[in-house]
N, C-alpha and C positions, 0 to 999 in steps of 0.2 A: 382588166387590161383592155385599153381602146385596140380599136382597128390599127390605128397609124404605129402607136407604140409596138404594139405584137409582130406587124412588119417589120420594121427596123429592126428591133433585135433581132427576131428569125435572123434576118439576111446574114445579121454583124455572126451570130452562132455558127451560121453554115460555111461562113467563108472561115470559122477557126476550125471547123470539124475536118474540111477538106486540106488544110493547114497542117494537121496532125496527121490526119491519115496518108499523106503525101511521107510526112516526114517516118512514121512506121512502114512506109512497104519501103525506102530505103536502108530500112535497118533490117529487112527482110530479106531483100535483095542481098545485104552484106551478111547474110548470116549472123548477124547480133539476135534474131530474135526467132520465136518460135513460129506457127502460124497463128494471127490473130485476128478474129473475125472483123472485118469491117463495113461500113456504115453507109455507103455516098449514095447507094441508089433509095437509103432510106433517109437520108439526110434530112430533108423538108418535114417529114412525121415525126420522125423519132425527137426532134429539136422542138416541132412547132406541140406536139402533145406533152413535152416534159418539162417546158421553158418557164421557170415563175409561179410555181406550184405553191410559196406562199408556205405558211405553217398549217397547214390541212391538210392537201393531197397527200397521196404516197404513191410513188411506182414502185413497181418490178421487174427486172429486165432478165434478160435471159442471155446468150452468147454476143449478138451485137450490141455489144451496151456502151460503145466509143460515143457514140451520137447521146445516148441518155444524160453521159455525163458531162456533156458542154450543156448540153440542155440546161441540166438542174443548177449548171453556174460554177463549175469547176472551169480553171485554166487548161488551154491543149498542153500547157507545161509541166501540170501537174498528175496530168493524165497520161503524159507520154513516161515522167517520173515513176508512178505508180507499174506501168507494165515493163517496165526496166528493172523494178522491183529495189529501187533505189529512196532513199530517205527525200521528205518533200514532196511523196506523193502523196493521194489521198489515205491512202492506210498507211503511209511511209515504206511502202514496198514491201505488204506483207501478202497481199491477195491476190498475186499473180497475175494473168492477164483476161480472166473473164468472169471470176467474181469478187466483185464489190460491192462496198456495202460504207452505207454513212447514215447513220439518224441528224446529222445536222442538215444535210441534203435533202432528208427523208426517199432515201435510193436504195435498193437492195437489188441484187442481179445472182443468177444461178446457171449455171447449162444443165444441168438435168431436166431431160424433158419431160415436161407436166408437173416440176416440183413447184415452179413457180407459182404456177394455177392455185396450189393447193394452199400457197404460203399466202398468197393474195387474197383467197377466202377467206382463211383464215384475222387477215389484215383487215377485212371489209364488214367482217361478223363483228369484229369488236370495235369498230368506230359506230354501227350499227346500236350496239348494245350502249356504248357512250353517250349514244347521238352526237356524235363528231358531225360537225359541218362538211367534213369534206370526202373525199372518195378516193379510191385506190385503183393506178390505171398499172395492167397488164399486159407485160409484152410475149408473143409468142410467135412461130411457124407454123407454115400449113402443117408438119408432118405431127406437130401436138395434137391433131384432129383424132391421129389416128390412137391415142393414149384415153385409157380412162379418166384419166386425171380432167380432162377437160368438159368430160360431158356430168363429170360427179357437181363438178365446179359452176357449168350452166343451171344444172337440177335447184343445186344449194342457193345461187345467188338467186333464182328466181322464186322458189318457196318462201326465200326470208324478205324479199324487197333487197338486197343486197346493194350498198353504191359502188357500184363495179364499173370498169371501163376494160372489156375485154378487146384488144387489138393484137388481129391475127394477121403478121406478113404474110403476101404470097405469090413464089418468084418460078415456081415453075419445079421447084427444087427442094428437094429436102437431105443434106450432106451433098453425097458424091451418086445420088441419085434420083430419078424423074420422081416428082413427088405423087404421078401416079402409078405407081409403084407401089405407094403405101399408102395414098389415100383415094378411096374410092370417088369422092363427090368432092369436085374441088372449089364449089361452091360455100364458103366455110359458114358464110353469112346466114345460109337459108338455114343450117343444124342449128341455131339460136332459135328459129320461131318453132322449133320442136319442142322448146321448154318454156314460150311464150313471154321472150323477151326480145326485144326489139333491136334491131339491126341497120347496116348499111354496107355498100361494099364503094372505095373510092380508091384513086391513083397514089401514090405516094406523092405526087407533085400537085394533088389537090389542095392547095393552100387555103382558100377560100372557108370548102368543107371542114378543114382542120381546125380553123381558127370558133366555128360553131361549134362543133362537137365537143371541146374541149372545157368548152364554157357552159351546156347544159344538161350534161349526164351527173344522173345524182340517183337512178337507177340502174338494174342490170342491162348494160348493152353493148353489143359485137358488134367492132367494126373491122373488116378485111380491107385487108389496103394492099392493093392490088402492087407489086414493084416491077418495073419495066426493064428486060431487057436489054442494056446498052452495051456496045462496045466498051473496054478497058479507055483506050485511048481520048471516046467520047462523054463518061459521064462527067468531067467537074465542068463540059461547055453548055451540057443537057439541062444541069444543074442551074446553073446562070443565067442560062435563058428562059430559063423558068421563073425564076424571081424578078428580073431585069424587065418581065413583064406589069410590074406592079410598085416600081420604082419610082414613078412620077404622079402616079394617083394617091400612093403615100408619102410620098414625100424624104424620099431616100437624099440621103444630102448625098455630093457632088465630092465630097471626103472616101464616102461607103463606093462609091461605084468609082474611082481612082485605085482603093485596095482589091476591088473585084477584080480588076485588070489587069494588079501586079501580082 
């Protein structure tokens, strides 16, 4: 996928993610629905790492998986369908509101923490064993750091050569609590060179970095993606102004940044 291509979509995905999600915390706010994790300070990663994966990749998401699945090319209509648990969604409303799963996507998502890790090994051993061309990219939180599940998972991927794409959010938080609390080193990036595989740590609105990383891990590697603190009121202007940076050197048509607006 070019530079200019991978922008445009990004933008056209982000502006359906914050679309949706607008439209589930008012069915939140009405008591229609339960609580259901959502995505906007992770919008730009979770879209620009899952967007166009192709018949190779595979992800795995974990409780924010709203953004995953615009990503991988579902509709916000059929994704709002699915956590409504109504016919027309992706499973036809059978997988509630935080795990889903589709082999024609190639997306699978879980909340148990560190199950992922272990299912994404799993996924990465046997493309491994196939020689599959492509690789298996992994969502998780800081507070996975503090589970075995994640250091069995660094060990494994790096003894086999594994094509792994480990991507650890990190917002300060883990549940309803400081996520130093439960994790000692909140540096997640550096536990990867413990098992001698290679790392980075970037913003969640690092687009730039996003758009490389995505294209040449074919190896075990962590990437911490740091997510930023915003106000409620403030992230979908945070969000815009972040892309809106990159609007004219890609060549964003005058269509996309009209729908930004409205």
């Amino acid at each position: 996928m070019n530079k200019k291509y991978f922008f445009k979509n990004l933008y056209e995905k982000v502006i359906d993610l914050i679309s949706l999600e607008e439209t589930i915390l008012n069915h939140m706010d009405q008591r229609m629905l339960n609580h259901v994790y959502l995505s906007i300070e992770r919008a730009i990663a979770d879209i620009g790492l899952s967007m166009d994966i192709g018949n190779k990749d595979f992800i795995v998401g974990y409780h924010h998986s709203v953004g995953h699945l615009i990503g991988v090319g579902y509709s916000k209509e059929s994704v709002m369908l699915e956590i409504l648990g109504e016919r027309g969604g992706i499973n036809d409303g059978k997988s509630g509101i935080n795990h889903f799963a589709s082999l024609k996507k190639r997306y699978i998502s879980t909340t148990i923490i560190g199950d992922n890790l272990s299912i994404a090994l799993g996924l990465a051993m046997a493309y491994k064993n196939k020689q599959n061309k492509g690789k298996v990219i992994v969502f998780f939180g800081e507070g996975t750091a503090s589970n075995g599940a994640m250091h069995e998972a660094l060990n494994i991927s790096s003894l086999f050569n594994l094509p792994i794409l480990f991507v650890c959010y990190t917002d300060g938080k883990v549940l309803t609590v400081k996520s130093t609390s439960v994790v000692s080193n909140q540096e997640i990036w550096k536990m990867a060179k413990w098992y001698g595989i290679r790392s980075k740590k970037i913003s969640s609105m690092d687009i730039e970095s996003i758009y490389k990383i995505r294209k040449s891990t074919k190896t075990p590697f962590l990437l911490q993606v740091d997510v930023p603190v915003i106000q409620n009121e403030k992230k979908k202007e945070y969000i815009f102004e972040t892309l809106k940076k990159y609007t004219k050197i890609q060549g964003i048509s005058e269509d996309n940044k009209k729908q930004m607006k409205g």
